[in-house]
N, C-alpha and C positions, 0 to 999 in steps of 0.2 A: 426613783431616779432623782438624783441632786441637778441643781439649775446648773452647773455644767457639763454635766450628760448632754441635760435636755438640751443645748442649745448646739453642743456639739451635732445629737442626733435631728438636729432640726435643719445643722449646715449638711449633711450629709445627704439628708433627706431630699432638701433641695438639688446639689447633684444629680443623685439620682433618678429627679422627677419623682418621687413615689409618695411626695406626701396628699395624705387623704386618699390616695388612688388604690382604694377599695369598691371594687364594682361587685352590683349586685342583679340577680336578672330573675323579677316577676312571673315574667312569660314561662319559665322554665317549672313555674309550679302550677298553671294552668291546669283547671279540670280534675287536680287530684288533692284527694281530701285532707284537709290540715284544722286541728281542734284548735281553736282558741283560748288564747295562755294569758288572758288579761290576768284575771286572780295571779297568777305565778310571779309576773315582772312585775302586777304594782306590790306585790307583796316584798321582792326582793327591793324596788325603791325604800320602801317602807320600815324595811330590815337595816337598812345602813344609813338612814336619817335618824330610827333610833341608835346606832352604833355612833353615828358622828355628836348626838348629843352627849352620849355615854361616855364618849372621849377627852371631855373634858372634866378633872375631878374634884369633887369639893374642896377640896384646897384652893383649887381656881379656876373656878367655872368663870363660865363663857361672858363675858361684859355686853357683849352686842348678838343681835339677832346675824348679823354676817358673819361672826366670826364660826357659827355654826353652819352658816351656808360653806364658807370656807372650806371645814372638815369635809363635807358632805359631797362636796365637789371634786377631791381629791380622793374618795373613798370611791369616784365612779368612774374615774379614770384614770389612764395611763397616759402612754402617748402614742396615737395613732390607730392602736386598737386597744380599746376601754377596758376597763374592768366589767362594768354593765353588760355589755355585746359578748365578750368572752363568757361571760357567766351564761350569758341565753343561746349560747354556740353549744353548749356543752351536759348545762344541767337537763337530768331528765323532765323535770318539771314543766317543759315548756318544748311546745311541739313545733317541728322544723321540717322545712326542704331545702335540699338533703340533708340527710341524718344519719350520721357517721360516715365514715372511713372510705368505707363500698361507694356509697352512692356523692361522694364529696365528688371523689374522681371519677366518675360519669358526670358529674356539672361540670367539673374543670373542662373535660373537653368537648361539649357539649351544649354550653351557655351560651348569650347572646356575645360576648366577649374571645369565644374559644380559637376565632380566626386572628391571628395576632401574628406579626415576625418575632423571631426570636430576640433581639434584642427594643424588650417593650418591658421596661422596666415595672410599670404597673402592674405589670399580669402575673409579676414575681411573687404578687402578697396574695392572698388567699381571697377566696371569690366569698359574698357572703350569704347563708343562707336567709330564707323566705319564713318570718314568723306573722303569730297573727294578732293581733290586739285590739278589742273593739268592733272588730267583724273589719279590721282593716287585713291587708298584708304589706307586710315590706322587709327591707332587707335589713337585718340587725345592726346593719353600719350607722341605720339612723339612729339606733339608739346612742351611739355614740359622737353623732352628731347633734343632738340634744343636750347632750353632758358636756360637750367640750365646745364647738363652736358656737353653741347655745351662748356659754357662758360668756364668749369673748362679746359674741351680740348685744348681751345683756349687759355688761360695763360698760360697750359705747353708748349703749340706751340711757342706762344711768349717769355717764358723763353728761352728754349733751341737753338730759333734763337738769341736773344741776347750772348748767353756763344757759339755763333760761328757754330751750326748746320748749316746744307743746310734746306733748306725748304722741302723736299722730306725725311732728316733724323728724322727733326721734327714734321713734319704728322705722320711718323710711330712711333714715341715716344707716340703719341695723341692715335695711334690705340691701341698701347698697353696697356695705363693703362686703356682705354676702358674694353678689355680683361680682365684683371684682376678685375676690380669693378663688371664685369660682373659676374665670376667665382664665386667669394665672397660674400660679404652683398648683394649687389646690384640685384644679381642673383642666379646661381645654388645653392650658400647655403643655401638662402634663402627662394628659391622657387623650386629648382629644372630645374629650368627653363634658360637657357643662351641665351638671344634675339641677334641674331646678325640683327634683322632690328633696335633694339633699338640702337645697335653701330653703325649703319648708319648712324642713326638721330643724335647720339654724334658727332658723326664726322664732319658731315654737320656744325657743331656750329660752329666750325673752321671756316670755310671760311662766315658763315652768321655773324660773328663779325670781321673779318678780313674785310670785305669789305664794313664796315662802316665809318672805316676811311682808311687803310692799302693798300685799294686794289691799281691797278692802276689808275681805276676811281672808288670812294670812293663812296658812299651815299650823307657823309655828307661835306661839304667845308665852307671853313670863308670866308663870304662876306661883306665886310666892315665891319668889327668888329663882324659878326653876324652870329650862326651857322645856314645853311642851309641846307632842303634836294635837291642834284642836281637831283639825281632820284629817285623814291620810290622802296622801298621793294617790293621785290617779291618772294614770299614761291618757286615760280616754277622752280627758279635759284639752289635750294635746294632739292627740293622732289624727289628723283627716286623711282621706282615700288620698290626698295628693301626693302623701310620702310610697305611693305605692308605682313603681316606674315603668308600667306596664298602664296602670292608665294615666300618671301625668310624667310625660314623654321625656330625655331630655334632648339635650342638641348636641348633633357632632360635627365633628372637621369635617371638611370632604371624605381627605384619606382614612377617617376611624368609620366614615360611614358607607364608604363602600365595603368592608369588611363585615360591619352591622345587619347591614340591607340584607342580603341573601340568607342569614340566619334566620332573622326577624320574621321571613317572607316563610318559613316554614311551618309557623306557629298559623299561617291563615283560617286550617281547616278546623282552629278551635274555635273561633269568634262564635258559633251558635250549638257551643257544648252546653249544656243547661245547666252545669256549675258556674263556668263564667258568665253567661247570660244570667245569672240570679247573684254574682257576685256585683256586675257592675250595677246591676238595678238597685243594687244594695249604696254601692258606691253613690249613685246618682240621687240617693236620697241624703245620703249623709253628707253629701259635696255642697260647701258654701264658697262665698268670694272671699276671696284671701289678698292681701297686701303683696305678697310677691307675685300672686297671676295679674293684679292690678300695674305692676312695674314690668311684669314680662310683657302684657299686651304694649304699655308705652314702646318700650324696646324696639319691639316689632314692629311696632306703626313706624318710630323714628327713625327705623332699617340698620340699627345696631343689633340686634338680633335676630337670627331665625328663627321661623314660627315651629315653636317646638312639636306643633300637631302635624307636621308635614313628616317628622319622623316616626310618628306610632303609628303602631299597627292598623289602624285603620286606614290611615291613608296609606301603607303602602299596599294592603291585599283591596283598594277600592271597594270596600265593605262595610257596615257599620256593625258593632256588638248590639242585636236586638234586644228593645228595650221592651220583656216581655215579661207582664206580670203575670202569668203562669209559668214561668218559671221553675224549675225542683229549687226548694233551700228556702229558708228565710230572709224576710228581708230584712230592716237593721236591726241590728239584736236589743232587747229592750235595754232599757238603762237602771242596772239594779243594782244596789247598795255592797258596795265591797266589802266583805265579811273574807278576807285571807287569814287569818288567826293560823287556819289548820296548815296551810302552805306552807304559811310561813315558819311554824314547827317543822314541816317534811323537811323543807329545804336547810335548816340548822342541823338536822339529823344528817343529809346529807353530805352539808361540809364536815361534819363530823368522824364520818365513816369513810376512811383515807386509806389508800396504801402506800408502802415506801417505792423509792424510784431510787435508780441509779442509772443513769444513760449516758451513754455514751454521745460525745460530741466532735467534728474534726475541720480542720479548717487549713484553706491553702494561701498564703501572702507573698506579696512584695514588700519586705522589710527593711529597716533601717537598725540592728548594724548586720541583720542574720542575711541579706539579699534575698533569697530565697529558703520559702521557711513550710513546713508541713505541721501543724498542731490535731494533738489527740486529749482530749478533755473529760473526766467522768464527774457528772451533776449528780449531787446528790441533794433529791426532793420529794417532794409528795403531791398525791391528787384523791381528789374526794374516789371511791371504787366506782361510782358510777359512768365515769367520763371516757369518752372514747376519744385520747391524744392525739389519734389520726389527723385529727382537725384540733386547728389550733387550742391549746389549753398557755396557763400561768405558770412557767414554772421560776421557783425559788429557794436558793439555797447554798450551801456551800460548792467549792470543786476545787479541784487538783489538775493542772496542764501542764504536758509536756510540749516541748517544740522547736526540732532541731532545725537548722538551715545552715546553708554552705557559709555562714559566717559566723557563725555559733550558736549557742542552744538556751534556754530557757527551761527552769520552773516554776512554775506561778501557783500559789494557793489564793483564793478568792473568794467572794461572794456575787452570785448575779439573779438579777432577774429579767426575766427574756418570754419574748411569746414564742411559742413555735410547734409545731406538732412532728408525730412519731413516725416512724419504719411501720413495717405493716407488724411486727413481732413486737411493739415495744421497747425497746431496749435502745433506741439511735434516734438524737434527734435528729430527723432526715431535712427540718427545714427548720430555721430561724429568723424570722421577723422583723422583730423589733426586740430590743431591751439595753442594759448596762450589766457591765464585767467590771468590779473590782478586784485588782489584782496586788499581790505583793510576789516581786519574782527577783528570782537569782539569774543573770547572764550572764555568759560565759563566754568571750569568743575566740576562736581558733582561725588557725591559718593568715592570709594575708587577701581578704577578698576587696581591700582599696577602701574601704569606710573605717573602721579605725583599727588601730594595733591587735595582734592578735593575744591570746595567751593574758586578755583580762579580763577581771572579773567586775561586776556589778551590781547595784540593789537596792531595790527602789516600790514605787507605784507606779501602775499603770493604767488606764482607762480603754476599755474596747466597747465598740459603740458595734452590733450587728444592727442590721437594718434593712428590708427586703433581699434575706439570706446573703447579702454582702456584707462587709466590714472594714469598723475601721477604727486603728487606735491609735492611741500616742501615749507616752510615759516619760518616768523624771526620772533615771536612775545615776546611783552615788559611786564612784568605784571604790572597792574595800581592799581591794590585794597594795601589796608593798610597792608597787613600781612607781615610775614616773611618768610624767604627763598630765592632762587635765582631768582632773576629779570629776565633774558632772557628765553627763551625753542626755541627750532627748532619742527617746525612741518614736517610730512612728510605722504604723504600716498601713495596707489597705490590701482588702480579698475577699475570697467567698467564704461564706460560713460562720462559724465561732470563731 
């Protein structure tokens, strides 16, 4: 997506309330068994840090160690929903609750989030599932919480060290505009909802981009003339139990938590299941003090916020998860030497092994010059064979749209790239996300519906931004037919769908 996509889909975003307002819900994988995918994701980090070196060619290679952080950051994200997440949403490599199609939609309505009015625009984007890293779990959203707001962290980290900060003043600078994105769009305004495990994972960006080149011993080093990784990535240098939102809590409105509470309040009869009871003992070993529980308790003494442990599970079923070393399960998983080699060949096998796509797409607007307008679209793309689109997949590629309206009609040829997942049969995308539509289209209008003359023609570029399965475009088109009048028009619409 070009920066005026992004910033289009950023104003829209806002509108909507939808940005970041990807919820995830712990509780909902309680007590049921899920393998740990460390080796798979830090394999896949690993896979496109060599890719982002790789990306630059002898001809002219990389001058600075950022300018390969650069690549490598944009190799992990999109916008909104990451490239990283999408990958561990989908690849079989790496083990999930829910997992596919079936069981996506028993979590949709079934999660801690499933009590909602219908116009709740967060609830629009896709719920995320429960992976494990570490002997942690969470919800993949962090991982793109890591990649992206990580990163914004990490520039103001590095700003404020550059204008003379300590390193300890400028962490807490990072905490805090955490805080605040959270408070805002990001969060409670949004959704109601203020994740302080998602400010974990922001935080975490900090030091997962600092120690690419920054650190004491760095990632990456110049080895005769050539960037190298000295040691690989490892998610587990990052993850603590806190990114997990089931034991570190967050906070809601009144109105998102009376919806919350009586959900929450059914998961009680797990607290002394011997898989959670050997998961938190697991957690309580692995759990240290953190810079943002050190600004959350502030908060809460200063009565700017509420004390996030009054929403978990324990305080509401009046209970504690026992802390019981007989326990069934392990407790932290030892810490052993990541050897992903083999993964990380499965996983290239697997982007390998693709099949073609053609899907159907359709979309209903309020348009400027067509007033009202019906679009039918077919994408033509591909996905590795293993993937079940059900749940959101990347797709990208060319397409062809039609789109008549009581004020005239449209063809558009194009290219776009969009998240969105399938109809139960494949063949429809049934929802659309996030992404950008380049468009080159012919318009045509007829009749006399008050916006401009009928019986002209047009042709131009267009931009369509979907965005939690709504939309919105605008365009520059040139008139080509013989008549009179003004050559230029702006097109613009907004609606559901493609």
């Amino acid at each position: 997506m070009n920066r005026a996509a992004f910033w289009l889909a950023g104003a829209f975003l806002a509108m909507t309330g939808s940005v970041e307002a990807l919820e995830t819900d712990q509780y909902w994988a309680w007590g049921r068994p899920l393998a740990d995918s460390t080796d798979a994701v830090n394999a896949r980090f690993n896979l496109e840090l060599e890719r982002a070196i790789a990306s630059f060619p002898a001809a002219r290679p990389a001058t600075s160690c950022g300018e390969i952080v650069e690549a490598y950051r944009s190799r992990l994200r999109f916008l909104l929903l990451h490239d990283i997440q999408i990958w561990a949403w989908n690849t079989e490599w790496v083990a999930r609750i829910p997992d596919g199609g079936g069981e996506q939609r028993e979590y949709r309505a079934t999660n801690l989030y499933s009590n909602h009015p219908l116009i709740d625009t967060g609830t629009w984007m896709p719920y995320t599932p429960t992976i494990e890293v570490g002997g942690v779990r969470f919800g993949t959203d962090k991982l793109g919480h890591l990649v992206s707001s990580g990163w914004n962290h990490y520039a103001s980290y590095r700003k404020r060290i550059e204008h003379g900060e300590s390193p300890e003043q400028a962490q807490r600078s990072a905490v805090q505009r955490g805080f605040i994105e959270e408070s805002l769009i990001l969060g409670n305004l949004a959704s109601g909802i203020q994740s302080i495990a998602d400010l974990e994972a922001n935080f975490a960006g900090v030091f997962f981009y600092r120690d690419l080149c920054d650190a004491e011993d760095p990632i990456l080093a110049l080895d005769g003339g050539t960037w190298t990784i000295v040691r690989p990535v490892d998610l587990r240098d990052y993850v603590t139990p806190r990114w997990d939102e089931s034991f570190q809590p967050s906070v809601y409105s009144p109105n998102r938590w009376r919806k919350v509470r009586p959900v929450l309040e059914g998961y009680c009869d797990r607290l002394d299941d011997p898989r959670v009871v050997a998961m938190w003992r697991r957690y309580r070993e692995l759990d240290a003090e953190s810079l943002v529980g050190r600004i959350v308790a502030e908060k809460v003494a200063a009565g700017t916020l509420a004390d996030p442990s009054r929403f978990g599970i324990e305080a509401v079923c009046g209970a504690t998860v026992p802390n019981d070393d007989r326990a069934a399960g392990p407790a932290a998983p030892p810490r052993e030497p990541d050897d992903s080699t083999a993964v990380k060949e499965a996983i290239l096998a697997e982007e390998r092994d693709r099949r073609r796509l053609a899907l159907g797409l359709g979309g209903l607007h309020l348009s400027y010059p067509q007033v009202i307008s019906a679009s039918v679209a077919v994408l033509f793309s591909s996905q590795p064979t293993t993937y079940d689109c059900r749940t959101p997949c990347d797709f990208r590629g060319p397409f062809v749209e039609l789109e008549p309206g009581l004020g005239g009609g449209r063809l558009s040829i194009g290219w776009t790239r969009l998240v969105g997942s399938t109809n139960r049969s494949g063949s429809f995308l049934g929802a659309v996300f996030m992404g950008a539509a380049y468009k080159l289209t012919i318009l045509r209008t007829w009749g006399d519906a008050g916006w401009v003359p009928g019986n002209r023609t047009y042709a131009g570029f267009e931009l369509g931004v979907p965005v939690a399965q709504a939309n919105l475009g605008v365009g520059l088109l040139y008139r080509v037919d013989s008549g009179d009048g003004r050559k230029w028009t702006i097109t613009g619409s907004v609606g559901w769908g493609f």
